[in-house]
Each structure stands twice: as C-alpha cells, then as structure tokens.
TORKOL-4160 file (C-alpha; in steps of 0.2 Angstrom, whole numbers, padded with zeros to 4 digits, m for minus):
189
<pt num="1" X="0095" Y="0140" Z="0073"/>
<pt num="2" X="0082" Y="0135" Z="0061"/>
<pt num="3" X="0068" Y="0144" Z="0058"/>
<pt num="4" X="0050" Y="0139" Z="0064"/>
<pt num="5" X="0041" Y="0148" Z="0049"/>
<pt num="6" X="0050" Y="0138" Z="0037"/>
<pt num="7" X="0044" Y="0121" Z="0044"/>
<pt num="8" X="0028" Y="0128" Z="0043"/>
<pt num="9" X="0030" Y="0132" Z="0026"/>
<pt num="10" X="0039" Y="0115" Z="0024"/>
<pt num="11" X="0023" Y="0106" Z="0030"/>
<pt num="12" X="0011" Y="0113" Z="0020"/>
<pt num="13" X="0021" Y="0111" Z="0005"/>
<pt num="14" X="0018" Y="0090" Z="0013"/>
<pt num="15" X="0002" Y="0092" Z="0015"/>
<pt num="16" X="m0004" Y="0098" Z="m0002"/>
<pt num="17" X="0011" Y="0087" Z="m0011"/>
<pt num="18" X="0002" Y="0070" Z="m0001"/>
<pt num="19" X="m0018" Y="0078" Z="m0008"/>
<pt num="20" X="m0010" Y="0077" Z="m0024"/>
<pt num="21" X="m0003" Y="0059" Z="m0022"/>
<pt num="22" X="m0020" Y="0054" Z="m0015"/>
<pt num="23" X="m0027" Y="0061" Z="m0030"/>
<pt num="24" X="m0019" Y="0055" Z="m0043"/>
<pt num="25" X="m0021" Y="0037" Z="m0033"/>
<pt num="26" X="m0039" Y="0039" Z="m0030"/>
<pt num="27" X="m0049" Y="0051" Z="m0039"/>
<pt num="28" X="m0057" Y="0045" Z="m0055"/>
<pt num="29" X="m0051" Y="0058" Z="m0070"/>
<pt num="30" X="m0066" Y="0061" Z="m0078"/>
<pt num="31" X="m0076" Y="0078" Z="m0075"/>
<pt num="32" X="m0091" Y="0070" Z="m0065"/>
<pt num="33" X="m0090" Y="0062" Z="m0049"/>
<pt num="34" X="m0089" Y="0045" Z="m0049"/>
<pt num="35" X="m0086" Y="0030" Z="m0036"/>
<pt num="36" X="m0080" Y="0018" Z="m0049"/>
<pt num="37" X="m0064" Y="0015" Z="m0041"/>
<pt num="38" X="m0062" Y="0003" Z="m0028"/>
<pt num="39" X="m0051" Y="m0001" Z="m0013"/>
<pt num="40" X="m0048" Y="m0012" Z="m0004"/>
<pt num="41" X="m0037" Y="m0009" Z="0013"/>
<pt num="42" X="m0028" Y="m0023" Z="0020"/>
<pt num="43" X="m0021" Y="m0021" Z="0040"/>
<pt num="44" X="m0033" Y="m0007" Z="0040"/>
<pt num="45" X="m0029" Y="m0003" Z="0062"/>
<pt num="46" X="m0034" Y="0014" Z="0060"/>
<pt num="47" X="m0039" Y="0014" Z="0042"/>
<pt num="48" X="m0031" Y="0032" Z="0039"/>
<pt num="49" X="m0028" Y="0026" Z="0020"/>
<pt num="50" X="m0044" Y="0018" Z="0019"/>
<pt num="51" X="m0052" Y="0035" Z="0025"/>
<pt num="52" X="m0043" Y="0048" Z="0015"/>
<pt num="53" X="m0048" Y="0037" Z="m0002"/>
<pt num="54" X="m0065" Y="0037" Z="0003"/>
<pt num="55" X="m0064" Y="0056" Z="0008"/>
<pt num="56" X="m0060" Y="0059" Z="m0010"/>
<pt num="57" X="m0071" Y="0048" Z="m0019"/>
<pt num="58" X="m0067" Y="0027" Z="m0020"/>
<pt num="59" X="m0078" Y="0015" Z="m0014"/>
<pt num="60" X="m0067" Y="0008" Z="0000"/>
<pt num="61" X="m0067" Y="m0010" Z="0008"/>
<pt num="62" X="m0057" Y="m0010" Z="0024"/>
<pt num="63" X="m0051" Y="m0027" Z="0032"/>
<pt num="64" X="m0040" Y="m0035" Z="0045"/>
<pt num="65" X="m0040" Y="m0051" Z="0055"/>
<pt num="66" X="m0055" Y="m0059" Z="0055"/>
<pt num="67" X="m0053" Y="m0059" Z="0074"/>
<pt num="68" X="m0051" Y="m0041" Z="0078"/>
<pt num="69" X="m0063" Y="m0031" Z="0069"/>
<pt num="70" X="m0081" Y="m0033" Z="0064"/>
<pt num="71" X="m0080" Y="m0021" Z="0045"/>
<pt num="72" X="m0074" Y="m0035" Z="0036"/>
<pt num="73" X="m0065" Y="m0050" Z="0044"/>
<pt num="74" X="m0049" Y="m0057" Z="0032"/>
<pt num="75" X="m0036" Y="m0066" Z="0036"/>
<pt num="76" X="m0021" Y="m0067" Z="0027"/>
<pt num="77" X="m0018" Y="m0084" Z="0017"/>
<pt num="78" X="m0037" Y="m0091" Z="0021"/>
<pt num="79" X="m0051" Y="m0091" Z="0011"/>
<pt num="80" X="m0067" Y="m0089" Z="0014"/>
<pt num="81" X="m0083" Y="m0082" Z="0007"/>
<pt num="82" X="m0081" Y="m0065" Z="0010"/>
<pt num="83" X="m0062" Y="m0063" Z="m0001"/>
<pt num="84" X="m0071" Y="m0070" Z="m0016"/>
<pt num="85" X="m0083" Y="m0055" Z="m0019"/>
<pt num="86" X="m0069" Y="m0044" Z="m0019"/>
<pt num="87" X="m0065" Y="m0034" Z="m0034"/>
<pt num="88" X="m0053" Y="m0020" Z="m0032"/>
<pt num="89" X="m0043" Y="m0007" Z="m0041"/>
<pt num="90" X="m0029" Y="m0003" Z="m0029"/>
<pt num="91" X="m0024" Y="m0013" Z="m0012"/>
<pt num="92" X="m0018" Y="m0003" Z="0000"/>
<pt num="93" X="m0006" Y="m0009" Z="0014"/>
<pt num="94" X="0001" Y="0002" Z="0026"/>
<pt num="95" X="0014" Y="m0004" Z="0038"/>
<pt num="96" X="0010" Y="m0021" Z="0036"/>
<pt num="97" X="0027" Y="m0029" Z="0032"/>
<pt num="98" X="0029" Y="m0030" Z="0053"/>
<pt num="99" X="0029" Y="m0046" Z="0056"/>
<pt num="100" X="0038" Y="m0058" Z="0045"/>
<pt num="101" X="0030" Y="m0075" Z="0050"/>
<pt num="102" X="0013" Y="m0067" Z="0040"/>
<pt num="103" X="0023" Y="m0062" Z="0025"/>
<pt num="104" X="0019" Y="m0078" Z="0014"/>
<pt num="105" X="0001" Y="m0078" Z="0020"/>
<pt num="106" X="0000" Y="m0058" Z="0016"/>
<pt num="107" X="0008" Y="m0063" Z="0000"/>
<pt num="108" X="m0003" Y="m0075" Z="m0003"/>
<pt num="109" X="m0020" Y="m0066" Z="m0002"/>
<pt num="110" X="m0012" Y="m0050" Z="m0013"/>
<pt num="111" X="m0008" Y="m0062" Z="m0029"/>
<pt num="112" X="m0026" Y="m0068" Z="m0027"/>
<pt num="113" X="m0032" Y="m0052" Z="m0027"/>
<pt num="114" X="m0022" Y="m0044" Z="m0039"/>
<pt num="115" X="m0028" Y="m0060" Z="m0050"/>
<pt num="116" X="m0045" Y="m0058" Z="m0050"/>
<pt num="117" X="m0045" Y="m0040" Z="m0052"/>
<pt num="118" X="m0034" Y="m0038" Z="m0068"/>
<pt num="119" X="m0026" Y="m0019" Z="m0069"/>
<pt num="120" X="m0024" Y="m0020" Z="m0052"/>
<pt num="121" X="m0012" Y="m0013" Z="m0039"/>
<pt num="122" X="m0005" Y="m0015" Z="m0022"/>
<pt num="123" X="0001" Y="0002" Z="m0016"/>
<pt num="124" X="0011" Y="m0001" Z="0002"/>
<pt num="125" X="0025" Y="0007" Z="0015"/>
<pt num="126" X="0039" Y="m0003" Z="0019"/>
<pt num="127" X="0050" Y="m0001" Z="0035"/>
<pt num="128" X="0064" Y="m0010" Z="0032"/>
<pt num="129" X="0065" Y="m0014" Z="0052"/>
<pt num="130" X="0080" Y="m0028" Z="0048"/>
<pt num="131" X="0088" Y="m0036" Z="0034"/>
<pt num="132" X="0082" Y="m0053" Z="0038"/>
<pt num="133" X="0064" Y="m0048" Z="0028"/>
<pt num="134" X="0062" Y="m0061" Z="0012"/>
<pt num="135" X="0050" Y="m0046" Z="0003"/>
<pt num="136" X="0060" Y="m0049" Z="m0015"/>
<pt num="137" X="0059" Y="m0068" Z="m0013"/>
<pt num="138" X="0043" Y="m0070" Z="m0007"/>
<pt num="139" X="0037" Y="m0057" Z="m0023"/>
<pt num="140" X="0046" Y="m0068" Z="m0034"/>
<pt num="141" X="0036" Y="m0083" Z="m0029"/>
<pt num="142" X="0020" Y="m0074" Z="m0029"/>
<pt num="143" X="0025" Y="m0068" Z="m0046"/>
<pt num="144" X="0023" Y="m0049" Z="m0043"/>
<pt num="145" X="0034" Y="m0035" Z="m0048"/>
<pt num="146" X="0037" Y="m0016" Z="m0039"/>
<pt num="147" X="0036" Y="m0004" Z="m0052"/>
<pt num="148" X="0037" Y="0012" Z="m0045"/>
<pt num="149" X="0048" Y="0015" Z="m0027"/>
<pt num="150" X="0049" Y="0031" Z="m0019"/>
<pt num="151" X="0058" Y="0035" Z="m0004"/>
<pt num="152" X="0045" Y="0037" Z="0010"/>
<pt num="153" X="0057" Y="0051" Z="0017"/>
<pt num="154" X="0055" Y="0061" Z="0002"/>
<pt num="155" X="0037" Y="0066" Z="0010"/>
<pt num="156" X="0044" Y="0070" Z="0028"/>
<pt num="157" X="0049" Y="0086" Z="0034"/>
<pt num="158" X="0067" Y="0085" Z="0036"/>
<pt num="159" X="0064" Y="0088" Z="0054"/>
<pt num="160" X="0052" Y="0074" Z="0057"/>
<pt num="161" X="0062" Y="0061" Z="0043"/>
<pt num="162" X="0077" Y="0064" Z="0056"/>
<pt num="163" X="0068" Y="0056" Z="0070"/>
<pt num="164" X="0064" Y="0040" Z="0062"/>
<pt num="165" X="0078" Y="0023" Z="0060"/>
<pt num="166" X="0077" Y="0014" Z="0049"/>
<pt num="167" X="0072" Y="0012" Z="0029"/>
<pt num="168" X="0052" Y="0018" Z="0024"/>
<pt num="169" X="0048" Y="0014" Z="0004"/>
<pt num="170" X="0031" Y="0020" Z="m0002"/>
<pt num="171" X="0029" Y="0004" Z="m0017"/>
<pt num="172" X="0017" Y="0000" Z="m0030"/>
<pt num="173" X="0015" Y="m0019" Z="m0033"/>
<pt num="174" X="0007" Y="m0028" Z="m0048"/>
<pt num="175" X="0007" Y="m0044" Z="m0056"/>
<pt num="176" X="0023" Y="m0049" Z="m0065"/>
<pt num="177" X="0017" Y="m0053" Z="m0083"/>
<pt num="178" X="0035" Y="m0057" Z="m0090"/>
<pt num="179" X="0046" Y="m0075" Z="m0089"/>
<pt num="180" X="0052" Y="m0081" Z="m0075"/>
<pt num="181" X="0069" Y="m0078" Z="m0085"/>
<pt num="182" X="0062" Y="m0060" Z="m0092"/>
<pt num="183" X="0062" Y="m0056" Z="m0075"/>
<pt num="184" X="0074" Y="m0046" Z="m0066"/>
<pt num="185" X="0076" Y="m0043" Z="m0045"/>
<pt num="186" X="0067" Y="m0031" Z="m0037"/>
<pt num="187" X="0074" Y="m0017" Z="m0027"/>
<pt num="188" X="0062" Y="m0019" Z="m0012"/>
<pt num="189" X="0073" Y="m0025" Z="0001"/>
C-alpha cells in the first residue's frame, strides 16, 4: 500500500521543480523586473504555457487558427500580416504534434520564426501517439536541430506518469547552423 503523504510530498517536489523550469525559461536574470523576453505560443487552446510565462514576467503573444480564436489569428504555413511583426525569444508549443497532415505547415511557420528572431528557441511536448510521425525528417528539411530532450515523465508523479500510453519529450528546437553533412539525426522520434 503506498502511502498518500508521500504523493503529496511527491507533488510538491513537481510543483516547485516545474516554477523552477518556468524560471529559468522565462524570467529575465537580471535584478530588476523586466519584460524584455518575448513569447510567442503557438496552438495556444488553453494557453496554460502562454499564461504561466506571462505570470512570471514575458510579454506573451498567444496564437492558433486564425479561424477559432480572435487574440491573434495564425495559421500554420500562411502568411499574413500579422506573422511578420512577430519577434520572439522562445516559441512555445504544447501538444501540437497531434495531427500529422499540419506537421509541414507547423514546420514551416517555426523556421520562419526562429529566422527572423536570431537566438531564438522553440520549446515543445511531444506525444509520440505512433510511429508513423516524420518529426526528424520534417526538422531536417526545415534545418532545425533538438538540443536539449528530456523525458516528459521525469516531471510526473509516478502515480500519474503510470496512467498515460505512450512517449511524452519535453524538446528545445533551434536553427541548425551546421552542414548539411555536419549534421547528425536527431533523436525526436
């Protein structure tokens, strides 16, 4: 029988070990308060990323279709005025690797943005719902690189990390600078 204190205890320790990860992800370092770091969420649905990194401090810019939400319309893979303004430091993406037809379009809009932003990064979940996902193809021809992976379990209660199927990777994307032939395969599958 395991003991209900101890999940407790095993949540909190989540809870502050996620403050620290938002943190170190969102809060500029420097003494003073500062807003100087800017996010943009893409897929926003319930925004929950987008709104802790405004909770500690970014200037946030949530987005998702441009025909379900009136924030800040952007489709994946189209242009339009509104992407052009965009500057940010860190891309968030949460869950939105769920339907594989969009992948290129996704792809697509995240190069351009990491482009025009230099120093950027796109920080996203991945749940590896098949095999049949092309993520390391498709970030190979958008010339972008994972550079950190962590297993998304590794932040879950072993009670609640139980529950779920499946493969969840927490990823941080960039631009890949190096050759085509410097360059080796990624490990997000």
């Amino acid at each position: 029988m395991r003991d209900v204190g101890s999940d407790k205890d095993e949540d909190e320790m989540t809870d502050k070990h996620m403050t620290t990860v938002s943190q170190h992800y969102f809060v500029d370092e420097s003494d003073k308060p500062s807003f100087s770091i800017a996010i943009i969420e893409l897929g926003a649905g319930t925004s929950l990323p987008g709104l802790v990194a405004a909770k500690v401090g970014s200037n946030v810019t949530l987005t998702d279709d441009s025909n379900r939400i009136e924030v800040m319309g952007l489709t994946w893979g189209f242009w339009d005025a509104s992407i052009f303004d965009l500057n940010p430091n860190i891309i968030l993406g949460a869950d939105v690797f769920y339907d594989a037809s969009a992948f290129d379009d996704l792809f697509a809009t995240i190069t351009y943005l990491l482009q025009s932003s230099p120093g950027s990064v796109f920080i996203t979940t991945y749940h590896n719902r098949s095999g049949h996902h092309l993520i390391e193809f498709l970030m190979v021809k958008w010339g972008l690189k994972c550079v950190k992976l962590v297993d998304g379990f590794s932040f879950l209660p072993h009670y609640k990390a139980r529950e779920l199927n499946g493969n969840i990777q927490l990823a941080e994307i960039v631009l890949n600078h190096e050759s085509p032939e410097e360059t080796s395969t990624s490990t997000v599958r």
